[in-house]
C-alpha positions as CSV (number, residue, x, y, z in Angstrom):
1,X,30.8,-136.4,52.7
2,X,29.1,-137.3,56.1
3,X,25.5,-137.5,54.4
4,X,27.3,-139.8,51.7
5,X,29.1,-142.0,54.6
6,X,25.9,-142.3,56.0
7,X,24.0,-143.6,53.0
8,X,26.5,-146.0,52.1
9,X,26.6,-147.7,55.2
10,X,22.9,-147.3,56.7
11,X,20.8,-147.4,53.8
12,X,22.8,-149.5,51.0
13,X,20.4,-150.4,48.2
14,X,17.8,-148.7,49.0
15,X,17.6,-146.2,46.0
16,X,18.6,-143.3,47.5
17,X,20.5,-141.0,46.0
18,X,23.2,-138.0,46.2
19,X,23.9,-135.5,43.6
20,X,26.9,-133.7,43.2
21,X,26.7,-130.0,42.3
22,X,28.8,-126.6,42.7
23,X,31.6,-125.7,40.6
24,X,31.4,-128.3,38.0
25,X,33.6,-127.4,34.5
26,X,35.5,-130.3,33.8
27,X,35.3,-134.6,33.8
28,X,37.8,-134.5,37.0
29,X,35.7,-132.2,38.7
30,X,32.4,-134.5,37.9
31,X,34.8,-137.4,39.2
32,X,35.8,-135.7,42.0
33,X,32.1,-135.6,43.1
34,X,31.4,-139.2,42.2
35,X,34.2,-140.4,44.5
36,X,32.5,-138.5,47.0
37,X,29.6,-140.7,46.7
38,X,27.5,-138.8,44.6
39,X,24.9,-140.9,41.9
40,X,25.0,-137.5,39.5
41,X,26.5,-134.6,39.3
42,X,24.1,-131.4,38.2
43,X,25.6,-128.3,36.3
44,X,24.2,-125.0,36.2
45,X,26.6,-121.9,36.5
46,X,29.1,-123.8,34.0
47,X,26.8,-124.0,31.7
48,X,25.4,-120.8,31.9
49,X,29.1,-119.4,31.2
50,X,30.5,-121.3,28.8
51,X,27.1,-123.0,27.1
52,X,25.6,-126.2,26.3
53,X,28.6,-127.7,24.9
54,X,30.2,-128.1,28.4
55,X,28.0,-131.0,28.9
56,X,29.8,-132.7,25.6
57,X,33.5,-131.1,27.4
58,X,32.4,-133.0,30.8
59,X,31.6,-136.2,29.4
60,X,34.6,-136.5,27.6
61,X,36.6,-135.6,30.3
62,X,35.0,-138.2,32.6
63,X,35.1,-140.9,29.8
64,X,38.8,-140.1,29.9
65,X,39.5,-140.1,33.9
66,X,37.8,-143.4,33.5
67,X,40.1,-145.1,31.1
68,X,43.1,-143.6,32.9
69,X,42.1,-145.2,36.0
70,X,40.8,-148.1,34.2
71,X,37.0,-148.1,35.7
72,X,34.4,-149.4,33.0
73,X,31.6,-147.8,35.0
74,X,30.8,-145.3,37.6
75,X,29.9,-147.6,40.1
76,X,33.3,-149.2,40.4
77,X,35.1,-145.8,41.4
78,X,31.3,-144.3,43.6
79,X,32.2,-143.5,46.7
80,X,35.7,-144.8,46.6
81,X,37.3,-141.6,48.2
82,X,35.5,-141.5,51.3
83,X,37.7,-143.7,52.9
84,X,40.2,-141.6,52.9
85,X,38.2,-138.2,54.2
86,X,37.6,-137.0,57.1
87,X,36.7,-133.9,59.4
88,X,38.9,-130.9,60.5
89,X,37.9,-132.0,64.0
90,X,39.7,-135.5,63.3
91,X,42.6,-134.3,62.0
92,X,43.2,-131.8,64.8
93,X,42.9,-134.4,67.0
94,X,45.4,-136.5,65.6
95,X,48.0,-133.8,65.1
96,X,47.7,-133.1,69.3
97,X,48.4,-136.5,69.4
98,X,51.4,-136.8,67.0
99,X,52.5,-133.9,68.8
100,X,52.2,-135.3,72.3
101,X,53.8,-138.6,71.1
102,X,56.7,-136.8,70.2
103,X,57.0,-134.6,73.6
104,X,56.8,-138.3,75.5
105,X,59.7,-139.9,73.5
106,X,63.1,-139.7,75.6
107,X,66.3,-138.9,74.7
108,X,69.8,-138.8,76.4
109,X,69.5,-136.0,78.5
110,X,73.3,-135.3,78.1
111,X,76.9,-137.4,77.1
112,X,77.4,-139.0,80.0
113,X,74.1,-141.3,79.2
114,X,75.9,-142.5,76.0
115,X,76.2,-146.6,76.4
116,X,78.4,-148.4,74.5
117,X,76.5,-151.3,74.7
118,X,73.3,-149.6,73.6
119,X,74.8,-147.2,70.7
120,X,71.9,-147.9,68.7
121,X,68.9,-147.6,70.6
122,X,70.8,-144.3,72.3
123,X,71.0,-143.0,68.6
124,X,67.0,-144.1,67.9
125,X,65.6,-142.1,70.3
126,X,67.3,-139.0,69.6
127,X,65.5,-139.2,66.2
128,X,63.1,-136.5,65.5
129,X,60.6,-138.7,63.0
């Protein structure tokens, strides 16, 4: 994912490519790859197991993720995940901080802080979400 980021943004046309390998048996996981960024995906223990004819299975299934999504090539769906990734480290970091933001909101302590005038905003920040 990194080295994909990476080549997207520091070395656009350039002709360098990714390839995609590990665990590959059907279209969505070739797709799955290819939204990662990768310009091919390779295959080698699928095939192995299950024979040549898992290169026909994985086209098909890719043809078909493509129509469902409505992509006429797989550059218009490349790399279109990796917005939407990003490291354990990052999401640790914002969990603390979700966490944290929720310690720091104040409530009424107890009844007697109850406004009438202020019903509303009292009731808002007794909301856990």
């Amino acid at each position: 994912m990194a080295i994909s980021r990476m080549i997207a943004k520091d070395f656009p046309n350039k002709g360098i490519s990714v390839s995609g390998i590990g665990g590959v048996e059907t279209g969505g996981d070739a797709a799955e790859f290819i939204l990662l960024g990768s310009d091919t995906v390779q295959v080698c223990t699928g095939v192995m197991i299950h024979g040549y004819p898992l290169v026909r299975n994985l086209c098909g299934g890719l043809q078909r993720f493509m129509a469902k999504h409505g992509f006429k090539s797989v550059a218009e769906f490349k790399g279109a995940s990796l917005p939407y990734f990003t490291t354990h480290t990052d999401l640790v970091a914002r969990q603390r901080a979700a966490v944290a933001a929720k310690k720091a909101k104040v409530g009424l302590a107890n009844d007697s802080e109850w406004s009438g005038e202020k019903f509303v905003e009292n009731a808002e920040a007794m909301v856990a979400n």
